[in-house]
TIBA-51582 format. One record per residue: y, x, z of N, C-alpha, C in turn; residue number from 1; residue in one letter. Coordinates in Angstrom, 1 decimal. Layout:
BEGIN
Y X Z Y X Z Y X Z NUM a
...
//
This chain:
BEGIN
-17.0 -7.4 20.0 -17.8 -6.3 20.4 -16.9 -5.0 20.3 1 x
-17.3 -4.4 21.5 -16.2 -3.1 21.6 -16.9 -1.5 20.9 2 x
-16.5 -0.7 20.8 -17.7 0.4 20.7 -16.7 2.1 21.5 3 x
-17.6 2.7 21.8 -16.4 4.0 22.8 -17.3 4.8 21.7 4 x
-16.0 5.6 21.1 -16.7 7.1 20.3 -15.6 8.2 21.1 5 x
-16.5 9.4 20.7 -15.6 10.4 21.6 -15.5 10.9 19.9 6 x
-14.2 11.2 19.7 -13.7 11.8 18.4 -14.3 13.2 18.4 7 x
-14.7 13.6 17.0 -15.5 14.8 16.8 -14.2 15.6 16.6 8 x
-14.5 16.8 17.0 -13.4 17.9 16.8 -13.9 18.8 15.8 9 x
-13.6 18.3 14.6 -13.9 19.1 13.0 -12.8 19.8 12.6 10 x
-12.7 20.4 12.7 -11.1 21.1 11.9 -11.2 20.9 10.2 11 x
-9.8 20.1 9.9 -9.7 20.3 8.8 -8.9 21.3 8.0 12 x
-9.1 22.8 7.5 -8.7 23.4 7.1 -7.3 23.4 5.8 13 x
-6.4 23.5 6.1 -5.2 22.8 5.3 -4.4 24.3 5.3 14 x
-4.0 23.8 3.9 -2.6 25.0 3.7 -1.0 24.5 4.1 15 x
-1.2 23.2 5.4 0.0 22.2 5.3 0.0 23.0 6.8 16 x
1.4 23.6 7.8 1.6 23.2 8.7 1.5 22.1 9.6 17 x
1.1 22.8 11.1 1.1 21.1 11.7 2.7 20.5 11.6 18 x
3.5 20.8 11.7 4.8 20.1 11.5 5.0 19.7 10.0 19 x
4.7 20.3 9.1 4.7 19.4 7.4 3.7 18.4 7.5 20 x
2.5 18.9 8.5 1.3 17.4 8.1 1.5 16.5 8.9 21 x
2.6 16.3 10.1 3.5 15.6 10.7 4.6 14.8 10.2 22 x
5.2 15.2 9.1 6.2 15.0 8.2 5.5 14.0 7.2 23 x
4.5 14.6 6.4 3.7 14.2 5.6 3.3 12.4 5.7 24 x
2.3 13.0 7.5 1.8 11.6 8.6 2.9 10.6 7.9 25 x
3.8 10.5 8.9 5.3 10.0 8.7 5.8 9.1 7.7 26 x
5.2 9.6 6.3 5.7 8.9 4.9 4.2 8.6 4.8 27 x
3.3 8.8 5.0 1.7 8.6 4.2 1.4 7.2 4.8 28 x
1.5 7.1 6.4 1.1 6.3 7.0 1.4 4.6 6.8 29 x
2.9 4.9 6.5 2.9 3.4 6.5 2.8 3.1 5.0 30 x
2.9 3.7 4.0 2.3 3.8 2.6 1.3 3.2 2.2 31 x
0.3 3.8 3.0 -1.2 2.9 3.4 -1.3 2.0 3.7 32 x
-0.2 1.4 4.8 -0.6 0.1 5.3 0.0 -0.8 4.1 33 x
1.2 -0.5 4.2 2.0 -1.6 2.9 0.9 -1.9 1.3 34 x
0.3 -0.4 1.1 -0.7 -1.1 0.5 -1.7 -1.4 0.2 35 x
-2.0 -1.8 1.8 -3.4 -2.3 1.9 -2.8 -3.5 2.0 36 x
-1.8 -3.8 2.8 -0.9 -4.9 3.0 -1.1 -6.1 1.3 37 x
-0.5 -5.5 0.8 -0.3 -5.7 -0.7 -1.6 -6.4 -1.3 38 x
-2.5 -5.4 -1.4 -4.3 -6.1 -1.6 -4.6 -6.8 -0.7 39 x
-4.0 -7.3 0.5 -4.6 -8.4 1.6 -3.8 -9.5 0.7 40 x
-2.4 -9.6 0.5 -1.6 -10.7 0.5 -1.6 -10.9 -1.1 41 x
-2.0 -10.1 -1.7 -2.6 -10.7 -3.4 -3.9 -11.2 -3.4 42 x
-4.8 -11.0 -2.8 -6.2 -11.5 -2.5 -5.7 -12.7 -1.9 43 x
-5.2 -13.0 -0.9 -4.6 -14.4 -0.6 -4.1 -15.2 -1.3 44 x
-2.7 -14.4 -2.6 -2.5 -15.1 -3.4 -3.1 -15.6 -4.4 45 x
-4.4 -15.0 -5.2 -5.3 -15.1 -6.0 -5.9 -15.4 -5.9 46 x
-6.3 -16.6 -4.3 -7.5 -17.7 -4.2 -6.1 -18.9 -3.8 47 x
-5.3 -18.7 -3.5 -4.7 -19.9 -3.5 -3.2 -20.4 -4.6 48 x
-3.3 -20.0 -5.4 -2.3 -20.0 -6.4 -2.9 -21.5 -7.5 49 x
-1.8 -22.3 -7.9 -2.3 -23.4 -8.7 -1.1 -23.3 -9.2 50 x
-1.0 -23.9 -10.2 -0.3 -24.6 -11.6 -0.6 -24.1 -12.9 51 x
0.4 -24.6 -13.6 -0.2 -24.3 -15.5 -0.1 -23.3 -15.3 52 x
0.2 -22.5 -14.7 -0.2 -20.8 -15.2 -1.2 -20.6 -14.7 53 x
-1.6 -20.9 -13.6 -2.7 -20.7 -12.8 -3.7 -19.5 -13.3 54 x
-4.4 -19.0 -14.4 -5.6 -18.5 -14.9 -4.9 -17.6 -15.4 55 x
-3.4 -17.6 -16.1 -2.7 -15.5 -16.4 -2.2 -15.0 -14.8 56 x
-1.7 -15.9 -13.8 -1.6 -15.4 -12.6 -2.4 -14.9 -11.5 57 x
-3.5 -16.1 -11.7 -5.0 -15.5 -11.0 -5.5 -14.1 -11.4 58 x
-5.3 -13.9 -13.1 -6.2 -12.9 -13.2 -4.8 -11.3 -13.4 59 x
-3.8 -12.1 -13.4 -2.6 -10.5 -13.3 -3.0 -10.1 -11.8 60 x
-2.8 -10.4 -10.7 -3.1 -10.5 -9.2 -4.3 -9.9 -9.1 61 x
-5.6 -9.7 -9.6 -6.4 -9.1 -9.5 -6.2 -7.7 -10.1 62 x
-5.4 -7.5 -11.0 -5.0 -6.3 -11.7 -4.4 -5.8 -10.7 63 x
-3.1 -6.2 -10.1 -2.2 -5.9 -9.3 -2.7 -5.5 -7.9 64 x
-4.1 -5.9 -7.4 -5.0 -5.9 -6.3 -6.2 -4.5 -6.9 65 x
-6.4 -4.5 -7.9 -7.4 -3.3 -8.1 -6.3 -1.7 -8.1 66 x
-5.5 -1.9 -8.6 -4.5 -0.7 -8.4 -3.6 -0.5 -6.7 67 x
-4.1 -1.8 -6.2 -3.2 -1.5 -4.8 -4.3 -0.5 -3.9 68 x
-5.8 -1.2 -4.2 -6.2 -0.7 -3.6 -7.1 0.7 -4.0 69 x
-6.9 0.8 -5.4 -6.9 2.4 -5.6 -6.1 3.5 -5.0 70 x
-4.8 3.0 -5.0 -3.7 3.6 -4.5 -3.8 4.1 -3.0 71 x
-4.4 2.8 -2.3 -3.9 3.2 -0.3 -5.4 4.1 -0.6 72 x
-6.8 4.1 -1.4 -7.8 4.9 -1.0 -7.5 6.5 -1.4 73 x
-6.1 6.8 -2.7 -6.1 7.8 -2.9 -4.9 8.4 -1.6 74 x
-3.9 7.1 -1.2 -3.1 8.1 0.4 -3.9 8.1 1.2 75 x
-5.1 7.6 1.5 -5.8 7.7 2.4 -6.2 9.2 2.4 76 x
-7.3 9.5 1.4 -8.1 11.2 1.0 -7.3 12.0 1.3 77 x
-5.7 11.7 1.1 -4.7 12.6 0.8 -4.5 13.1 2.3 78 x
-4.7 12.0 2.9 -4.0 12.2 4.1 -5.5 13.1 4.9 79 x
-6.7 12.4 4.8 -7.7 13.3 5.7 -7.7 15.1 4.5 80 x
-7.4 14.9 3.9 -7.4 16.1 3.0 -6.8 17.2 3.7 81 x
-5.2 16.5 4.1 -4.3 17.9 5.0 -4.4 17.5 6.1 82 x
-5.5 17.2 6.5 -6.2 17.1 8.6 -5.4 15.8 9.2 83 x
-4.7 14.9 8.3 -4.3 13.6 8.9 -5.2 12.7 9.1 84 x
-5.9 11.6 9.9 -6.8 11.0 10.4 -5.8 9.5 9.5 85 x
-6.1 9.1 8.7 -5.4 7.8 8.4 -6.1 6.6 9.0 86 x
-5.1 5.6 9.0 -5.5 4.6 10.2 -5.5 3.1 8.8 87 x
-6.5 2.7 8.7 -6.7 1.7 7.6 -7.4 0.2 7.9 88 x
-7.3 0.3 9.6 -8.1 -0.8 10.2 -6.9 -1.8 10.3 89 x
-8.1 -3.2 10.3 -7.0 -4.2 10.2 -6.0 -4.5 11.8 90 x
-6.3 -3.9 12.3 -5.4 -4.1 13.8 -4.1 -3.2 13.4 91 x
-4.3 -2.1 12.8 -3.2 -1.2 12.7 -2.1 -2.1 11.3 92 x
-3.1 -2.2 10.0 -2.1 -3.1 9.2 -1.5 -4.1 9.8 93 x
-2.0 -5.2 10.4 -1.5 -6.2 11.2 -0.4 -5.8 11.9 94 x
-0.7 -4.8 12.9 0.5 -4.7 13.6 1.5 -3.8 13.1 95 x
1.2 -2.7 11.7 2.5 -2.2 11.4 2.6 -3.1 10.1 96 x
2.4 -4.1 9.6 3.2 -4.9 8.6 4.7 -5.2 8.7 97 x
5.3 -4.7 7.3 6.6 -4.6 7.9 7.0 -6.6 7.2 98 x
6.2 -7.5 6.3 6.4 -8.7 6.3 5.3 -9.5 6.3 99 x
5.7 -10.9 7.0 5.2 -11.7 7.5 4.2 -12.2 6.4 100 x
3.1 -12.3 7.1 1.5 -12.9 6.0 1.9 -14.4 5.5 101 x
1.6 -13.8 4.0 1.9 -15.4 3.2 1.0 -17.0 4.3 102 x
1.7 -18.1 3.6 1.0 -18.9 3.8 -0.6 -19.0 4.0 103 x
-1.6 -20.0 4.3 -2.6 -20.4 4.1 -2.4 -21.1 3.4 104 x
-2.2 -21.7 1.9 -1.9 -22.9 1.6 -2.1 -22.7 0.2 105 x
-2.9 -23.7 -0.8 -2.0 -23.6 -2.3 -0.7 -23.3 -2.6 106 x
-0.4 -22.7 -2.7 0.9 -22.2 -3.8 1.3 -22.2 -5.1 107 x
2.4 -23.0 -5.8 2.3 -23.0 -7.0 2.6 -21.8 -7.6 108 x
2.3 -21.3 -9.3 2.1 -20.1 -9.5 3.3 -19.1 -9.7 109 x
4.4 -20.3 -9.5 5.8 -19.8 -9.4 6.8 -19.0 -7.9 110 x
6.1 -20.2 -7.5 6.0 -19.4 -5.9 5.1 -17.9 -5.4 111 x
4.1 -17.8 -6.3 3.3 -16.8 -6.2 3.8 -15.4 -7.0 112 x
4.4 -16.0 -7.7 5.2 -14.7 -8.7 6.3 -13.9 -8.2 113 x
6.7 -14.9 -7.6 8.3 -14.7 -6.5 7.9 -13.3 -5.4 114 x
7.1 -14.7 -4.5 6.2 -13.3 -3.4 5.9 -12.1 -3.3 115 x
4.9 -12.1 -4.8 4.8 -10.6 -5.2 5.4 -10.1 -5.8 116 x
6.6 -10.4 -6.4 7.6 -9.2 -6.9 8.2 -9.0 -5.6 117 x
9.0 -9.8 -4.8 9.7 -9.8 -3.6 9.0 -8.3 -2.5 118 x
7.4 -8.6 -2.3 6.6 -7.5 -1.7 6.6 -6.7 -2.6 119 x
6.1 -6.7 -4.1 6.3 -4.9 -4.8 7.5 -4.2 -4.1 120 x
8.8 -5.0 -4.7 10.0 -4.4 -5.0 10.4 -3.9 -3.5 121 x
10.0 -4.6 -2.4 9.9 -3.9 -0.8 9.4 -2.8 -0.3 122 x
8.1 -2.8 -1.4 7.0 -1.2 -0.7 7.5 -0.3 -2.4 123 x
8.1 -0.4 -3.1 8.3 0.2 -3.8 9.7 0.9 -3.4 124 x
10.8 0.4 -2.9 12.0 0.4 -2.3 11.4 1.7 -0.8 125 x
11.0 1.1 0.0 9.8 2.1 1.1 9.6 3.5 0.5 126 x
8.8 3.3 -0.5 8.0 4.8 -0.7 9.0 5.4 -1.3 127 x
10.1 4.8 -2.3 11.3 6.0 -2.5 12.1 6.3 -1.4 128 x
12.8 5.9 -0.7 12.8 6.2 0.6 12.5 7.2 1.2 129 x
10.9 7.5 1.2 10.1 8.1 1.7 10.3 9.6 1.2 130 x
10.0 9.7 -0.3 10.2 10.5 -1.2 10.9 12.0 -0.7 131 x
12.1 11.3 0.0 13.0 13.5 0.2 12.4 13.4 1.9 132 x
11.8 12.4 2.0 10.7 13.1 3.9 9.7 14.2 3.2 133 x
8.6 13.9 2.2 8.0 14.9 2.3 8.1 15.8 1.1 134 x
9.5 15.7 0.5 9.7 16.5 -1.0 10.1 17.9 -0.6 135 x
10.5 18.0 1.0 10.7 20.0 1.3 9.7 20.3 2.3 136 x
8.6 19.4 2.5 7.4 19.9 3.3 5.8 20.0 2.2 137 x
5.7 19.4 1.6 4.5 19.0 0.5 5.0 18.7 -0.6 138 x
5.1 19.2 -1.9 5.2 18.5 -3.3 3.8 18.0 -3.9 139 x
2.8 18.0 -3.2 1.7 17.5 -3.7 1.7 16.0 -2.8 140 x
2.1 15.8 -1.6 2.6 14.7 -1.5 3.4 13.8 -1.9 141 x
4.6 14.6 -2.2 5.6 13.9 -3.3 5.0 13.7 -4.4 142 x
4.7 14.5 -5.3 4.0 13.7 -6.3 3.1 12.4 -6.3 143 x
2.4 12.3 -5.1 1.7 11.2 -4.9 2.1 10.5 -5.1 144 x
3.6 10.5 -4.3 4.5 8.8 -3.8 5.3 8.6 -5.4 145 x
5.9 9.6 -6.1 6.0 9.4 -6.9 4.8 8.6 -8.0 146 x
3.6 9.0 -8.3 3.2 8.4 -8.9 3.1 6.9 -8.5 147 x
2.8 6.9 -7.0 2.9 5.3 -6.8 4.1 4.9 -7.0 148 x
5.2 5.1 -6.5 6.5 4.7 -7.9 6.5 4.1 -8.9 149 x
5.9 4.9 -9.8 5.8 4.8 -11.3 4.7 3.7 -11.1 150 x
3.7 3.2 -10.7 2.9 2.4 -10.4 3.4 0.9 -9.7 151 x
4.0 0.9 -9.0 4.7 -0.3 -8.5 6.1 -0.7 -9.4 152 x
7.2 0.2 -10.0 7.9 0.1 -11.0 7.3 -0.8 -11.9 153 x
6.5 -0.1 -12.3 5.3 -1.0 -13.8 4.9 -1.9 -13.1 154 x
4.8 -2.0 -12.0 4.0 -3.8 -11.8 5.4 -5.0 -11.7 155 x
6.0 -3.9 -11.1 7.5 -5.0 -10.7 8.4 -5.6 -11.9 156 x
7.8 -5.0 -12.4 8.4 -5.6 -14.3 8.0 -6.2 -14.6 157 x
6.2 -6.0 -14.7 4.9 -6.7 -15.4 4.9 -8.3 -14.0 158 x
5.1 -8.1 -13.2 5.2 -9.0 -12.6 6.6 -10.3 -12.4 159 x
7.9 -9.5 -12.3 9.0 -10.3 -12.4 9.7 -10.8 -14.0 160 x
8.8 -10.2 -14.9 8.8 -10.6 -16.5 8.0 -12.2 -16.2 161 x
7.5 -12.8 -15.5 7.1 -13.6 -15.3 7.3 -14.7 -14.4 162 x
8.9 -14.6 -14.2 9.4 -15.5 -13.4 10.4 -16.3 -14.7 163 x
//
């Protein structure tokens, strides 16, 4: 089912330049997808994960899935906040995923541990990256990414302490 909207023209009132909220776009956007990315492919992993760990892995993955997806809803606000339209549909994650969707399959829970530090340590690697894009246009965006930093740092520990 298709649907045609004609986009409303709301101005969003921002103290960001169109060229900083351009900059901003730039680092926010794929931010979002990687961590929506993240809460798709731990949701995956945390119905299909088996072995003796099985039950501290199932339920770390859910931890690691409630903060992913606090995280893409607070770059999301961030982004309609300074008049950026963020794109959070699964056509867009799909097609800007920068890695390839886990198996369909049980996985043992060692294999599952692997994965998601391998994906933290990828979108964590990303967002610093990102970091001096919008650290001389927004410091309220910087700070964002920084916090998510400090947020995927602490999982990529909490999570590869368990390999």
């Amino acid at each position: 089912m298709s649907t045609t909207t004609t986009p409303t023209e709301i101005p969003i009132v921002t103290s960001l330049s169109d060229e900083a909220a351009q900059t901003v776009a730039s680092a926010l956007q794929p931010t979002l997808v990687e961590l929506i990315d993240l809460a798709l492919t731990g949701k995956q992993l945390h119905w299909a994960v088996v072995g003796t760990r099985f039950k501290p892995v199932h339920e770390h993955l859910d931890e690691l899935i409630d903060e992913h997806r606090e995280y893409s809803d607070t770059v999301a606000e961030y982004m309609s906040t300074v008049g950026i339209i963020p794109d959070g549909r699964a056509v867009r994650v799909a097609s800007d995923a920068t890695t390839d969707p886990v198996d369909a399959a049980f996985l043992d829970d060692a294999a599952v541990i692997d994965l998601m530090t391998d994906r933290i340590r990828t979108v964590v690697t990303n967002v610093r990256e990102r970091l001096p894009v919008v650290a001389a246009v927004d410091v309220a965006a910087e700070d964002l990414l920084i916090e998510i930093t400090r947020v995927l740092d602490k999982q990529l520990w909490m999570t590869s302490a368990q390999r």
